[in-house]
N, CA, C and O atoms as a DFTB+ gen file, in Angstrom:
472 C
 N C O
     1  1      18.124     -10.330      12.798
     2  2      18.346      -9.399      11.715
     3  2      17.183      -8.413      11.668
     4  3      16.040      -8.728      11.997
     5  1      17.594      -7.011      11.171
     6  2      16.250      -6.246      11.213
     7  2      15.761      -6.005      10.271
     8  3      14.682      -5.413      10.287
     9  1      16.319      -6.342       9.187
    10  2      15.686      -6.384       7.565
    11  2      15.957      -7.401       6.694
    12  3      17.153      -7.679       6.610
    13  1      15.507      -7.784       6.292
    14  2      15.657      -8.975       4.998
    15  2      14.877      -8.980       3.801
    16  3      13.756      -8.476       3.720
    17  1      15.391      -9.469       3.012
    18  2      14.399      -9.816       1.745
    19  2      14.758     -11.552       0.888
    20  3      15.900     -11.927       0.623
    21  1      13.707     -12.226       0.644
    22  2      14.208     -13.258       0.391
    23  2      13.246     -13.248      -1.246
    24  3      12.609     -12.450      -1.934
    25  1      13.573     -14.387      -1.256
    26  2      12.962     -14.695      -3.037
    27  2      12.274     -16.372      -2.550
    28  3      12.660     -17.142      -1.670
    29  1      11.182     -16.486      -3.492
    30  2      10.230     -17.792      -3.047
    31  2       9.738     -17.741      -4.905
    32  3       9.749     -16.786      -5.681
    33  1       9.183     -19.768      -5.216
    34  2       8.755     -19.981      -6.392
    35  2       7.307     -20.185      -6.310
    36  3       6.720     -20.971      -7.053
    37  1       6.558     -19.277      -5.150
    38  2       5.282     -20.159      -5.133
    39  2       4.471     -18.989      -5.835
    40  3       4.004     -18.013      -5.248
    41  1       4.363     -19.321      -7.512
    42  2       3.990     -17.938      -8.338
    43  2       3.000     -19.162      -9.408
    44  3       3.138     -20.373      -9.581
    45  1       1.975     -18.125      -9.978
    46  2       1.306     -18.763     -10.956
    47  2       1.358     -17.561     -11.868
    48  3       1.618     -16.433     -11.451
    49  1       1.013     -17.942     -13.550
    50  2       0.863     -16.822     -14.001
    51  2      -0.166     -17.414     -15.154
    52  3      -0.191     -18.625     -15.372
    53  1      -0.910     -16.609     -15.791
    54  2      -1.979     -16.736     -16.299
    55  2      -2.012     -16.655     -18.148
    56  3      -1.024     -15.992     -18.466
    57  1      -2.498     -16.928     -18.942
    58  2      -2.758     -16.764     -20.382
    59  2      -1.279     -15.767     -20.988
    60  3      -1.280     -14.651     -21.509
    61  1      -0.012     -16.771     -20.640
    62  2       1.349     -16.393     -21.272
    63  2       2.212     -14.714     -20.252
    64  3       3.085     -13.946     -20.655
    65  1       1.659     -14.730     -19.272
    66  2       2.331     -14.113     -18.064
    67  2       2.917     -14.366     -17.016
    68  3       2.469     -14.269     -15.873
    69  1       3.727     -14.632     -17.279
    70  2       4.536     -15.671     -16.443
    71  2       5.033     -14.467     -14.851
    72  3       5.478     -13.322     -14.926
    73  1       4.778     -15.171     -13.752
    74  2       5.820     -14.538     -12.600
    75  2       7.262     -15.108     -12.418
    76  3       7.581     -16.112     -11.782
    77  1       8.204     -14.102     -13.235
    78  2       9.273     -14.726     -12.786
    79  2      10.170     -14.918     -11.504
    80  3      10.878     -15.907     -11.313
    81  1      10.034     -13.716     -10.550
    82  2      10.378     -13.592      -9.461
    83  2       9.383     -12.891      -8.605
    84  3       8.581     -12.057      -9.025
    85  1       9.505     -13.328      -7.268
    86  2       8.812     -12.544      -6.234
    87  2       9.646     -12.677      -4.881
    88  3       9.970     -13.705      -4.285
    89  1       9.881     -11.444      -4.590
    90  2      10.961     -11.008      -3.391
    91  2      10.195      -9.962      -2.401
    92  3       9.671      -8.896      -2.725
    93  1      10.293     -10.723      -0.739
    94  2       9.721      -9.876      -0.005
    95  2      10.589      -9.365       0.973
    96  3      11.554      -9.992       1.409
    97  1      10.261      -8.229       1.324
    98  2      10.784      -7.294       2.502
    99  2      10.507      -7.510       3.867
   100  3       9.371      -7.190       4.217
   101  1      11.465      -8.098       4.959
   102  2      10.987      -7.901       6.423
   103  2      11.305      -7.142       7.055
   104  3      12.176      -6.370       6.654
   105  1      10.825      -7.022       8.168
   106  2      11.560      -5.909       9.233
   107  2      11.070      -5.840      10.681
   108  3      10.227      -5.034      11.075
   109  1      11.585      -6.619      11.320
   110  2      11.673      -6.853      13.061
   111  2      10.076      -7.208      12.999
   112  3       9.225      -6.634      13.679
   113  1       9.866      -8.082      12.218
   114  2       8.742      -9.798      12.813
   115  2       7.321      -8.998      11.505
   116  3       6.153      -9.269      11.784
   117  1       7.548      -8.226      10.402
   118  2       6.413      -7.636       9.927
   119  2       7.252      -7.401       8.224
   120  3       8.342      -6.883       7.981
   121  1       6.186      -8.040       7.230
   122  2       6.650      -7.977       6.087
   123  2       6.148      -6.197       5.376
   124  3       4.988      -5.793       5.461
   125  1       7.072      -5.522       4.845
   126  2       7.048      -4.102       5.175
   127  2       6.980      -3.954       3.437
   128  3       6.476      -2.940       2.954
   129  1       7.449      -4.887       2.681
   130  2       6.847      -4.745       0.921
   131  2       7.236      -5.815       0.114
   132  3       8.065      -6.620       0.536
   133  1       6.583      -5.959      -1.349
   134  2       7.596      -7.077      -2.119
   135  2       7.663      -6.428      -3.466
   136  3       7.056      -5.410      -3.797
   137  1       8.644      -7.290      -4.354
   138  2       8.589      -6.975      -5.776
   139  2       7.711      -7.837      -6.213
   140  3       7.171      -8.558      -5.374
   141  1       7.401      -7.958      -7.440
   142  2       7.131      -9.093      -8.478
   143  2       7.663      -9.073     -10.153
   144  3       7.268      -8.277     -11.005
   145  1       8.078      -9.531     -10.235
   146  2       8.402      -9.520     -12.224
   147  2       7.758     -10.486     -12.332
   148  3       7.607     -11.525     -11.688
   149  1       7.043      -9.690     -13.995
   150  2       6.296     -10.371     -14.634
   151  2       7.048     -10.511     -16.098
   152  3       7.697      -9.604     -16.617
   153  1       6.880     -11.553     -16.549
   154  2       7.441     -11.777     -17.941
   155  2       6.414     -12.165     -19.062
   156  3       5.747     -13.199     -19.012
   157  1       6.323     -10.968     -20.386
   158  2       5.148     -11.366     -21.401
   159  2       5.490     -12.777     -21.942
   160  3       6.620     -12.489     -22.337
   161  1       5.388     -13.762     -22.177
   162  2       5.616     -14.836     -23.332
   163  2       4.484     -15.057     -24.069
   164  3       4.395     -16.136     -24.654
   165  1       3.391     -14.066     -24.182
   166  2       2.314     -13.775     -25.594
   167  2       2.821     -13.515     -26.901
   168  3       4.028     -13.705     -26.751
   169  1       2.645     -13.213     -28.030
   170  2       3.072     -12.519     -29.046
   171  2       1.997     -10.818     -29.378
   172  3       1.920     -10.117     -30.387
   173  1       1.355     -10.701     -28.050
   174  2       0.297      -9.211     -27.646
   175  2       1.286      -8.424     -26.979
   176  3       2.261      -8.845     -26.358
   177  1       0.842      -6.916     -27.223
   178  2       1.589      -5.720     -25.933
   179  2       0.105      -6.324     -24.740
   180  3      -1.021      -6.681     -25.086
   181  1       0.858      -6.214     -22.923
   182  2      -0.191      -6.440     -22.119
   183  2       0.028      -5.083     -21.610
   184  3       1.142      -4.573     -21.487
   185  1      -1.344      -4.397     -21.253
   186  2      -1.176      -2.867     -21.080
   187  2      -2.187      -3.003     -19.833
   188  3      -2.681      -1.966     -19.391
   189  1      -2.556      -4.402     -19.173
   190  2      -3.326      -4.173     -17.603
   191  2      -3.537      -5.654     -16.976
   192  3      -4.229      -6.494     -17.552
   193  1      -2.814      -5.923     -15.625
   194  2      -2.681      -6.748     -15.349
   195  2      -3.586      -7.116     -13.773
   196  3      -3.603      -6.307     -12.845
   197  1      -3.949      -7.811     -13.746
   198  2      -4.479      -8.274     -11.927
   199  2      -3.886      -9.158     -10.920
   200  3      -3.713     -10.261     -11.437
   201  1      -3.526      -9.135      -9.775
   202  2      -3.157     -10.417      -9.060
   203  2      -3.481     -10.193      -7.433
   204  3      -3.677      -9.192      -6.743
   205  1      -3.437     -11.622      -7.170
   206  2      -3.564     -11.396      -5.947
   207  2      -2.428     -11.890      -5.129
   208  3      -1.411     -12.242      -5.727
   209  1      -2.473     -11.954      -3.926
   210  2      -1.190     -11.944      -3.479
   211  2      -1.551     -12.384      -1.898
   212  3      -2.344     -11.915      -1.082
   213  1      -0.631     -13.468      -1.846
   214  2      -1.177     -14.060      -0.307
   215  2      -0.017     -14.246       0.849
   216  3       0.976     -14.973       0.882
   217  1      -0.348     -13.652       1.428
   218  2       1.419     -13.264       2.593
   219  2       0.715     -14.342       3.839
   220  3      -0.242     -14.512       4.595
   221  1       1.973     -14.864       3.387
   222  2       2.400     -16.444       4.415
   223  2       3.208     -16.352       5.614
   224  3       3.978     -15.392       5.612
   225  1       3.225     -16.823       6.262
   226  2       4.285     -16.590       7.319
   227  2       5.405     -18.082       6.820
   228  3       5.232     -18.723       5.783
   229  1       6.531     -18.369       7.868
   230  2       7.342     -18.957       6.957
   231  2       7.053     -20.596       7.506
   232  3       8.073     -21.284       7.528
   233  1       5.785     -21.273       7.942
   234  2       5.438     -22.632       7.765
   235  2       4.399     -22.624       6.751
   236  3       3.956     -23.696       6.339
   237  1       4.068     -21.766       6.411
   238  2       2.901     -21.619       4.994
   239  2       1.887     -21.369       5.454
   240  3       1.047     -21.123       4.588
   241  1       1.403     -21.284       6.812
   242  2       0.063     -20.189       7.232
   243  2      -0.300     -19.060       6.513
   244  3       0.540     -18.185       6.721
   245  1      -1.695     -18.460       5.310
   246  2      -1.802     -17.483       5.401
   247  2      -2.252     -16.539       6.362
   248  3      -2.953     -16.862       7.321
   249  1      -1.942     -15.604       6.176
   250  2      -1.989     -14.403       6.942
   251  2      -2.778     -13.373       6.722
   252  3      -3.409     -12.711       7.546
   253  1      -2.712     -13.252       5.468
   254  2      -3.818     -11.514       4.536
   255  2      -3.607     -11.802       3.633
   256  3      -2.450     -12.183       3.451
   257  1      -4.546     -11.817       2.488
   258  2      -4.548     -11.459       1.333
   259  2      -4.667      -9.927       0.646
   260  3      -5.231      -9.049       1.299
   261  1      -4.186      -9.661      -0.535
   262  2      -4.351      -8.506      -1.239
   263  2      -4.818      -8.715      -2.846
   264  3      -5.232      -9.766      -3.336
   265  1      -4.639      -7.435      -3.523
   266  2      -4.650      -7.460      -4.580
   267  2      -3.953      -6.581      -5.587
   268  3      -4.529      -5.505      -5.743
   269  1      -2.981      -6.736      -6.237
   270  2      -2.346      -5.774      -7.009
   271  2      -3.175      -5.565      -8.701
   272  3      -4.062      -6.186      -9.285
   273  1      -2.348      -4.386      -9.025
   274  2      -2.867      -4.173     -10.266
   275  2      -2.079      -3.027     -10.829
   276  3      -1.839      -1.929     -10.328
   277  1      -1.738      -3.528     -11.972
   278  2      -1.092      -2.977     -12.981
   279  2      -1.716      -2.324     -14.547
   280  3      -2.304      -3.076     -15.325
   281  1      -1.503      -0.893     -14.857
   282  2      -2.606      -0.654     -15.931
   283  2      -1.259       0.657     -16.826
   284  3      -0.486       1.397     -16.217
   285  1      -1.383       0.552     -18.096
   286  2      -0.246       1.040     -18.741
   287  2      -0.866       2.617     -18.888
   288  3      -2.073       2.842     -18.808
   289  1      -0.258       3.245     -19.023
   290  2      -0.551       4.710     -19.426
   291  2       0.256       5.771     -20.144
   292  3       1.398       5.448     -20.473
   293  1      -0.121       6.850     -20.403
   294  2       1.023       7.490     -21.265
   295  2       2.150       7.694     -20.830
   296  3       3.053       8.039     -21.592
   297  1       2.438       7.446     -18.887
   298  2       3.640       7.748     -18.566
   299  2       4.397       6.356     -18.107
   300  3       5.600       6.250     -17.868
   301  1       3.499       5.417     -18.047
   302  2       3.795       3.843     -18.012
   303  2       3.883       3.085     -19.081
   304  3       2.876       2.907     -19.766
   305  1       4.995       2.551     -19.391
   306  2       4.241       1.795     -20.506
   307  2       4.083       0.281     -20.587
   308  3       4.414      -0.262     -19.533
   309  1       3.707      -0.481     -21.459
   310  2       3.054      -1.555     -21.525
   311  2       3.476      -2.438     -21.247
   312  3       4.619      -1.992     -21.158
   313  1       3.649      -4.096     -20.830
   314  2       4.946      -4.770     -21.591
   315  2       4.743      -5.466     -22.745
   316  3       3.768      -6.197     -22.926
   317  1       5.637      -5.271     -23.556
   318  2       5.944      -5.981     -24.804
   319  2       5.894      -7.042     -24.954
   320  3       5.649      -7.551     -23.860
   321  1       5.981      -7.765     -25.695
   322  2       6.026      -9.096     -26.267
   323  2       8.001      -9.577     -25.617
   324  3       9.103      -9.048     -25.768
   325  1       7.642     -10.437     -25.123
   326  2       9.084     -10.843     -25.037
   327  2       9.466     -10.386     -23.508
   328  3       9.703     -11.310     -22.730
   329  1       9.541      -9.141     -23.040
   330  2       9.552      -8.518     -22.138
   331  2       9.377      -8.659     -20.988
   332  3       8.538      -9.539     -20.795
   333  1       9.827      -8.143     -19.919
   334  2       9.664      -8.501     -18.203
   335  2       9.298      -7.104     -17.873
   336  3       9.289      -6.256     -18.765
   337  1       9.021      -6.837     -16.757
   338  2       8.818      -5.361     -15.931
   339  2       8.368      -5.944     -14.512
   340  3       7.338      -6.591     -14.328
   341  1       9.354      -5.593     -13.498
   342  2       9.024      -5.639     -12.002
   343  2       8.072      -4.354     -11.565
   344  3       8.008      -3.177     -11.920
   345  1       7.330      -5.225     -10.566
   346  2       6.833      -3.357      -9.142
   347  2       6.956      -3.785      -8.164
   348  3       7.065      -4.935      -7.738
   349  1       6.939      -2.498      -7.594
   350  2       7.145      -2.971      -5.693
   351  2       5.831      -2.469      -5.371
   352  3       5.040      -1.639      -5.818
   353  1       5.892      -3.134      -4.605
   354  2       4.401      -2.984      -3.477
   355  2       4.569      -2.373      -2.226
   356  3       5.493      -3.002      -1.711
   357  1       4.329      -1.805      -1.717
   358  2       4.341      -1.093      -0.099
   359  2       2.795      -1.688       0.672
   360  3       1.949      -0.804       0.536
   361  1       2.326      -2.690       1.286
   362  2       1.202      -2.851       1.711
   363  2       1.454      -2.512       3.608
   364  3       2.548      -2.605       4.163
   365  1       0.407      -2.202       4.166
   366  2       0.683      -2.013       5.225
   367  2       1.174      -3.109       5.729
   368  3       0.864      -4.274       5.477
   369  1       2.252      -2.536       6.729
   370  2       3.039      -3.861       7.769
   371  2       2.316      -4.822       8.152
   372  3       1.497      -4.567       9.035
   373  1       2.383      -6.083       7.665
   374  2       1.835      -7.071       7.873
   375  2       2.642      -7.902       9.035
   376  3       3.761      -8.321       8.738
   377  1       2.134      -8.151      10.318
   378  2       2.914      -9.124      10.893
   379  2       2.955     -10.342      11.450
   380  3       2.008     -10.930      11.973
   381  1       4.157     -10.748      11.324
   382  2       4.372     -12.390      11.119
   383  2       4.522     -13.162       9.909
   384  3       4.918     -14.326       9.979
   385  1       4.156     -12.457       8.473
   386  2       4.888     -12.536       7.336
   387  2       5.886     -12.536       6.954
   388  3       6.487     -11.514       7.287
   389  1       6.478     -13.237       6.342
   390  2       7.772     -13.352       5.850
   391  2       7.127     -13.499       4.533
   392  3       6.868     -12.336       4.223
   393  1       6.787     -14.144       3.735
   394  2       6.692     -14.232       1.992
   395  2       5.372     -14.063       1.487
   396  3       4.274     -14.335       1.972
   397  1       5.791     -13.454       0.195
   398  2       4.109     -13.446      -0.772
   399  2       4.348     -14.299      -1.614
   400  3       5.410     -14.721      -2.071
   401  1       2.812     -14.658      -1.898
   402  2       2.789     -15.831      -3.199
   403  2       1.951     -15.298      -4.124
   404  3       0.841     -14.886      -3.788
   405  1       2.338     -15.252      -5.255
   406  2       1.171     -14.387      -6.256
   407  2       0.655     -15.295      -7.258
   408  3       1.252     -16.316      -7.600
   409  1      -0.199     -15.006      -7.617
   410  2      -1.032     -15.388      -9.029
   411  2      -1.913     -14.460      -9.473
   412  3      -2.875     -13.929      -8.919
   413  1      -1.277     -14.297     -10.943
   414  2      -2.072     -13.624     -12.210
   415  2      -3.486     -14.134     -12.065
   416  3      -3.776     -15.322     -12.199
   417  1      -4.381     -13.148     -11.774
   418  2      -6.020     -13.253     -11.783
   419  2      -6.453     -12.435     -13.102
   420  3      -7.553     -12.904     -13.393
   421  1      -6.127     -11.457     -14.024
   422  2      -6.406     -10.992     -15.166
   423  2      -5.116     -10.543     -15.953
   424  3      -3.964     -10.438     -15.531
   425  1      -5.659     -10.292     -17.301
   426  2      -4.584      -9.815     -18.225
   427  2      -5.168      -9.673     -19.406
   428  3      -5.861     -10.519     -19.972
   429  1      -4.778      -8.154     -19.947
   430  2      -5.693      -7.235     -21.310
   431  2      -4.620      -7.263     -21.688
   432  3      -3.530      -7.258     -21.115
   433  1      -5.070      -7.308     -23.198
   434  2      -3.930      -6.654     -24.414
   435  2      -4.617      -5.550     -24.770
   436  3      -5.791      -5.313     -24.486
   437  1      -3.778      -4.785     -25.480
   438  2      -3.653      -3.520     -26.210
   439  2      -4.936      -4.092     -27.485
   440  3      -5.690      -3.240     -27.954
   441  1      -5.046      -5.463     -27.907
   442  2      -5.850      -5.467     -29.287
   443  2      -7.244      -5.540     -28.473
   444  3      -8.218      -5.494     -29.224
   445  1      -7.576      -5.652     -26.972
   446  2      -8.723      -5.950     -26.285
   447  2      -8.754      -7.348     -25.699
   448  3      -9.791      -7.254     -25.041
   449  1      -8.498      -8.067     -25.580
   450  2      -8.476      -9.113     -25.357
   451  2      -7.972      -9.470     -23.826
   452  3      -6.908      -9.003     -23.421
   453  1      -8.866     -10.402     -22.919
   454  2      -9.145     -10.546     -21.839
   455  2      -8.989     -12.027     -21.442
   456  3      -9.727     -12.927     -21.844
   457  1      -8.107     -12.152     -20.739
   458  2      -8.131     -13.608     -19.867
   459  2      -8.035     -13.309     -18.614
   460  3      -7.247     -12.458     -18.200
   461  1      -8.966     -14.093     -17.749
   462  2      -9.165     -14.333     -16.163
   463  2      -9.106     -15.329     -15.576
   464  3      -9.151     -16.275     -16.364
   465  1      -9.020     -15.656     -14.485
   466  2      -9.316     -16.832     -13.881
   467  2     -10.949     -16.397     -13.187
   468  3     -11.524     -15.405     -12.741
   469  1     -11.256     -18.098     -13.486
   470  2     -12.754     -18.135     -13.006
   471  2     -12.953     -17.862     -11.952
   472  3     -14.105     -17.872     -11.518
């Protein structure tokens, strides 16, 4: 096949940010992008998020790590309380990847408030 995208549960999420899905893109032996949704279950707006992201090949070898990041703005907006919001990622062709695994490394609210992993 020369393109695929599959879906995997190997997600962490941090101080009520849950990853609900993560779906990656292949294309002839090289993972070419992924989504991620994130879901608020705080009772805060989160207006800036961190993660990292570790592309596996498909016996669970990593391969590269990255780092995403999400930050709200007047033409973005936040997520809400309750709320989900996916992004796609475009990282350079990685090959021999097939899946990403993410985990929430930070997360701000709108009142200031900061959780990280150590």
């Amino acid at each position: 096949m020369a393109w695929s995208a599959s879906a995997f549960s190997q997600q962490t999420g941090l101080c009520g940010v849950e990853v609900e899905e993560v779906k990656a893109s292949t294309a002839f032996g090289y993972l070419i992008g992924y989504s991620v949704k994130f879901k608020n279950t705080k009772q805060q707006t989160v207006d800036h998020l961190i993660w990292s992201v570790s592309f596996e090949d498909n016996a669970g070898q990593l391969i590269e790590k990255d780092t995403g990041v999400f930050n709200s703005t007047e033409l973005i907006s936040p997520i809400q309380p309750g709320m989900s919001k996916t992004f796609l990622r475009t990282p350079s062709k990685i090959k021999g990847a097939s899946r990403a695994r993410i985990q929430v490394t930070r997360v701000h609210t709108i009142s200031g408030e900061t959780c990280k992993t150590r």
